[in-house]
C-alpha positions in Angstrom: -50.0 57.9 26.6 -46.1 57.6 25.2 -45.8 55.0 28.1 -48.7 52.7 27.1 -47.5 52.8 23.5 -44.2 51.9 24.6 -45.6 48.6 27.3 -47.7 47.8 23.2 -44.9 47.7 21.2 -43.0 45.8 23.8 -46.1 43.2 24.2 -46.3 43.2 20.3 -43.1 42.3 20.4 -42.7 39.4 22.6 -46.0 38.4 21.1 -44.5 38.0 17.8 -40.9 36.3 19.0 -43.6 33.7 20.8 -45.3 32.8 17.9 -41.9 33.1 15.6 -40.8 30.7 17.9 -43.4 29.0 17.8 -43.8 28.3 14.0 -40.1 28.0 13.2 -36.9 26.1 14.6 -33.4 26.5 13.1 -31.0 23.1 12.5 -27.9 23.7 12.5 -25.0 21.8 10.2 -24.3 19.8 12.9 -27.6 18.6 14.1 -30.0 16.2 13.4 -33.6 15.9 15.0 -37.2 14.6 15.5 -40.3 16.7 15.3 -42.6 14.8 18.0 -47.0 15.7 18.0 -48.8 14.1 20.8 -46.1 12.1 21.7 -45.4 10.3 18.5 -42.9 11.2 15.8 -43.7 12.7 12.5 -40.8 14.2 11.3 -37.0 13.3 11.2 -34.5 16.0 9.9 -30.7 14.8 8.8 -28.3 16.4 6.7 -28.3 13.5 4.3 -30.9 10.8 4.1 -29.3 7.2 3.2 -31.2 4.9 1.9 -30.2 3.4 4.9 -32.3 5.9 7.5 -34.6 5.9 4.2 -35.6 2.3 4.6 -35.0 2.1 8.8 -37.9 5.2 8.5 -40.3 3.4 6.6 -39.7 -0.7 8.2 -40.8 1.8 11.5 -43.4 3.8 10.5 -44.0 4.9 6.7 -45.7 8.0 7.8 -42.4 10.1 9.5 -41.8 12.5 6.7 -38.0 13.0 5.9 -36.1 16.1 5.7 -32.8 17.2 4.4 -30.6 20.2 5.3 -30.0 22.8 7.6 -31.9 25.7 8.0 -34.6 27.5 9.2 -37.6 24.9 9.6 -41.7 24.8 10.4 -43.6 23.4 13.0 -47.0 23.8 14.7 -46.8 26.0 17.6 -47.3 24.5 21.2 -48.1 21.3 19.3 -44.9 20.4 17.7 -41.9 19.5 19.5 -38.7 19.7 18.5 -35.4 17.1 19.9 -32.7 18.4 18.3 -29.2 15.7 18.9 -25.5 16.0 17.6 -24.5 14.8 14.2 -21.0 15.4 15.2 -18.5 12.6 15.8 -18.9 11.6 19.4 -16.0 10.4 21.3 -16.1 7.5 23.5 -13.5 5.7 25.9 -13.7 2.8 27.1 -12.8 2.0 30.9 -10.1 -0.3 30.8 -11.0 -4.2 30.4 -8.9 -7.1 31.0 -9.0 -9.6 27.9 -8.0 -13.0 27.9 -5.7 -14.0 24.7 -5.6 -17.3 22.7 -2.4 -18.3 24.9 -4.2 -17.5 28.5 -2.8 -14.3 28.7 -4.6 -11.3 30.5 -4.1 -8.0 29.1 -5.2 -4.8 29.9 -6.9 -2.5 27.2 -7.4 0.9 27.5 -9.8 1.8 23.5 -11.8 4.3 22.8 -14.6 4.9 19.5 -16.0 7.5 17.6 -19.6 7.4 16.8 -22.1 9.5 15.4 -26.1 9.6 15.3 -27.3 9.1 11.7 -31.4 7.8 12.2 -32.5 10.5 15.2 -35.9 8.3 15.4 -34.2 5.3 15.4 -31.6 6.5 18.2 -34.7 8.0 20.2 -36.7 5.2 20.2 -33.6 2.7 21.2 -31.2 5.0 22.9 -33.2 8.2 23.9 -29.8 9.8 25.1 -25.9 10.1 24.5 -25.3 8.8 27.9 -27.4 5.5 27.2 -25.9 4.9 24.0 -22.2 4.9 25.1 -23.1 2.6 28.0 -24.7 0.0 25.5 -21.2 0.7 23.2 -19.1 0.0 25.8 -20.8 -4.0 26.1 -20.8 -4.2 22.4 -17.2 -3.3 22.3 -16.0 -5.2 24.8 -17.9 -8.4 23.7 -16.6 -7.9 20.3 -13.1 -7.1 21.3 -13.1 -9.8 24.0 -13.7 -12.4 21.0 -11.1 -10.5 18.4 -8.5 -10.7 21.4 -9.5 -14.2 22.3 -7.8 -15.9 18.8 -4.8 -14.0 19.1 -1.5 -14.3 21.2 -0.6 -12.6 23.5 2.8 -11.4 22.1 1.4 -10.9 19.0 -0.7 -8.6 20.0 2.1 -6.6 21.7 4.5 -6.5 18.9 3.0 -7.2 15.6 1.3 -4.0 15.0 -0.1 -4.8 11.5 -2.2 -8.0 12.8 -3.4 -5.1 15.5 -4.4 -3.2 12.8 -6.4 -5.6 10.9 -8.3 -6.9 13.9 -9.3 -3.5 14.5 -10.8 -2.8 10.9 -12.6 -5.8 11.5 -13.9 -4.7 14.8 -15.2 -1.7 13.1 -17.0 -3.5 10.9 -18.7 -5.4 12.9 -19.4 -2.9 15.8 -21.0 -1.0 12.9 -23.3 -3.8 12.0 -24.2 -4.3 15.3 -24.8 -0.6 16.3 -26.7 0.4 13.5 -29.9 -1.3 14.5 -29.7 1.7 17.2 -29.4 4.0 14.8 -25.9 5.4 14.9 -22.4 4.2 13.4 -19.5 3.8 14.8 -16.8 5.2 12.5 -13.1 3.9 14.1 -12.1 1.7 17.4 -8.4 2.5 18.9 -6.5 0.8 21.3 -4.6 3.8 23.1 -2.6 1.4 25.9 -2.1 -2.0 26.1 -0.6 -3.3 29.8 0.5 -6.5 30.7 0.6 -7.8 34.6 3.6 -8.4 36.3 3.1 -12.4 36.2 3.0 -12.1 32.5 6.0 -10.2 31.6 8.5 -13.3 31.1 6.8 -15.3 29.8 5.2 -12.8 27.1 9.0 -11.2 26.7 10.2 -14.8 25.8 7.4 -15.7 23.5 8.4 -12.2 21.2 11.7 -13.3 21.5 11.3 -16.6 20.4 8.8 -15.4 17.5 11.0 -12.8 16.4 13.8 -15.2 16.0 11.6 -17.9 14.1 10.8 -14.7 11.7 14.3 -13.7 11.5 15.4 -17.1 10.1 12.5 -17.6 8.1 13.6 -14.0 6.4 17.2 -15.0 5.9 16.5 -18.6 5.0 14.3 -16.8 1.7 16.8 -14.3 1.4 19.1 -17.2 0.6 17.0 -18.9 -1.1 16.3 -15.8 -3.5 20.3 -14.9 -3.6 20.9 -18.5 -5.2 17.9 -18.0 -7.5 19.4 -14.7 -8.3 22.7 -16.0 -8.7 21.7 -18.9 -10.6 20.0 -17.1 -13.2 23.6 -14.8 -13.8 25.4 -17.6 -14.4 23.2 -18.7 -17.1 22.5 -15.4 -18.6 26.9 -14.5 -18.5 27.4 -18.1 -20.0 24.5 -17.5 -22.5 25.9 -13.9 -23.3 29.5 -15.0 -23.7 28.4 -18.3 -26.1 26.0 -15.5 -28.1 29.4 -13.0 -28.4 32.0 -16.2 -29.4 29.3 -17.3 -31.9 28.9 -13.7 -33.0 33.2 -13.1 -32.8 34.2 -16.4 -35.1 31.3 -15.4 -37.1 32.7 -11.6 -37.8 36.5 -13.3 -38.0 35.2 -15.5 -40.5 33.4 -13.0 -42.4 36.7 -10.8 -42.0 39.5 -13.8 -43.0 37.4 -14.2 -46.3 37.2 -10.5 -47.3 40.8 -10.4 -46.4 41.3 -13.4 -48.6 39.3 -11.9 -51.6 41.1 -8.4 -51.2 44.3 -10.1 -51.2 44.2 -12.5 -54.2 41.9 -9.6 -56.4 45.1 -7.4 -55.6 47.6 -10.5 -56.3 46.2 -11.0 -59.4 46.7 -7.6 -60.3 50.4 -7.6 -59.7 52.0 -11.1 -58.7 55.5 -10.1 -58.7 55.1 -6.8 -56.1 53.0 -9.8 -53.8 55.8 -12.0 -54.3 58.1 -9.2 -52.8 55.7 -8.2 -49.8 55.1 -12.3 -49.1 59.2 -12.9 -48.6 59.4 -9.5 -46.9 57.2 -11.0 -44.0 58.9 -14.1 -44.3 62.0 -12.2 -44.1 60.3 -10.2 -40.9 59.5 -13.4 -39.3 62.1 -15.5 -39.6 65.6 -13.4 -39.5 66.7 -12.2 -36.5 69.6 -9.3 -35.4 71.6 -12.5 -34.7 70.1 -15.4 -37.7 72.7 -17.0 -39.3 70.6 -18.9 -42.3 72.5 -21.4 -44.6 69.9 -21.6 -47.8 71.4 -22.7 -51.2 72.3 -19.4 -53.9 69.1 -21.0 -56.1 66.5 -20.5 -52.8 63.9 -18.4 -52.7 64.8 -16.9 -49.9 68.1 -16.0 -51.5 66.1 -14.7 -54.1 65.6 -11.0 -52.0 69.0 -11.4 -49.9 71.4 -11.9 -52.4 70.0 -10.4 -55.2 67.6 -11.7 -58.2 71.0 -12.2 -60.1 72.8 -14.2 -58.0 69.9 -16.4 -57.4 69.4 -16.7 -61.4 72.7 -17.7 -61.8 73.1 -20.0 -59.1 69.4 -21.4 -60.7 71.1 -21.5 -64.1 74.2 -23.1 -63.0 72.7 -25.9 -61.5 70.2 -26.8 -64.9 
């Protein structure tokens, strides 16, 4: 009796993990999927519906309801199915391709891309598997990179990694035009080697050579160019600035000679005969010397200080 209870509960068990699994499905953070009945999709289940997938979903077939988020999910047991894919970025590299530059040169590329799935009924429908889809990438990248490679020069392409750089954001661009008609995206293209053949290595080498020199005297001819604007533009400025400080200087001297003047006769007028004194003191200071020998008559004025204000008033009063 224990042991049928026990083969029950065992059979209730499994009966209910069945139907469980049958009337639930969990998807994950990093999944996407389609929930097929009969054969034909009714469901699509993203993490984030675009108006993108939105409007790709209802150009296809307006009745595919749309869900968002992970979780724990329904479906109709042994009706319902369930194709779960990746929404996690998928690596691809390329094989390496030889590509034929604006100059006739053949390089070797080695690139890879990273794409994701973001439309899971758009992806089934066109690519059905991972496999298929990196196989289509690999002749839309090479087409597109073929044409990118095609404009540009061979040694430009090997040195100037900047124009490399912006070729490649174009390339993403328009790989991810092209690609999403299949439902995915292709987030970023890198070039991870770049190999030249033997035949090409001189005459690549000598076209960088020649190109850096060309930019090497295009860069000091404008740095030349700039250091005679530059010095052009001081001379004006120092000969401005000194013209501004000489008009400013005579203007202060001029301002200082005729406060100097009006000091000197307010104080002269206050006592003539002291400014007398000081005036033939500097004369005095000026003109005689350790060594002067000065012949002036007794009635001079610059006897006046010398000799003595008697002397020169006699001398004065002898000859009247």
């Amino acid at each position: 009796m224990k042991r049928k209870s026990i083969i029950i509960a065992a059979i209730c068990v499994v009966a209910a993990a069945v139907l469980v699994n049958g009337f639930f499905f969990t998807l994950n953070e990093d999944e996407v999927a389609i929930v097929q009945r009969f054969g034909r999709i009714v469901a699509v289940y993203v993490q984030e519906a675009t108006p993108i997938v939105r409007a790709q979903i209802a150009a296809e077939d307006g009745d595919i309801a749309i869900h968002e988020g992970a979780g724990l999910k329904t479906k109709i047991p042994f009706i319902d199915t369930v194709i779960p894919y990746t929404r996690r970025l998928i690596a691809y590299n390329a094989a390496p391709s030889v590509v034929v530059t604006a100059d006739k040169k053949q390089l070797f590329f080695d690139s890879s891309a990273q794409w994701r799935i973001e439309n899971p009924a758009l992806f089934y429908k066109t690519m059905n598997s991972i496999s298929y889809a990196s196989r289509q990438l690999d002749g839309i990248l090479y087409s597109r990179m073929n044409e990118k490679v095609g404009k540009k020069e061979a040694h430009v392409l090997i040195a100037d990694k900047k124009t490399v750089e912006d070729m490649l954001a174009e390339l993403v661009s328009e790989i991810a035009e092209d690609s999403v008609k299949f439902g995915i995206t292709v987030l970023d293209v890198r070039i991870k080697r770049t190999d030249v053949p033997d035949a090409n290595h001189q005459s690549i080498f000598d076209r960088m050579s020649t190109e850096r020199s060309r930019i090497a005297a295009q860069y000091r001819s404008e740095g030349d160019e700039e250091a005679i604007k530059i010095r052009s533009e001081t001379d004006r400025d120092a000969v401005t600035i000194t013209s501004e400080a000489y008009r400013e200087a005579e203007t202060l001297m001029g301002e200082g000679d005729s406060e100097a003047a009006r000091v000197f006769n307010e104080a002269y007028g206050k006592n003539p005969d002291f400014f007398e004194f000081f005036n033939m003191l500097s004369v005095y200071r000026d003109t005689v010397g350790e060594n002067t020998t000065m012949v002036v008559p007794l009635d001079s004025p610059l006897a006046k200080y010398l000799l003595g204000p008697e002397v020169s008033a006699a001398a004065q009063a002898e000859r009247d």
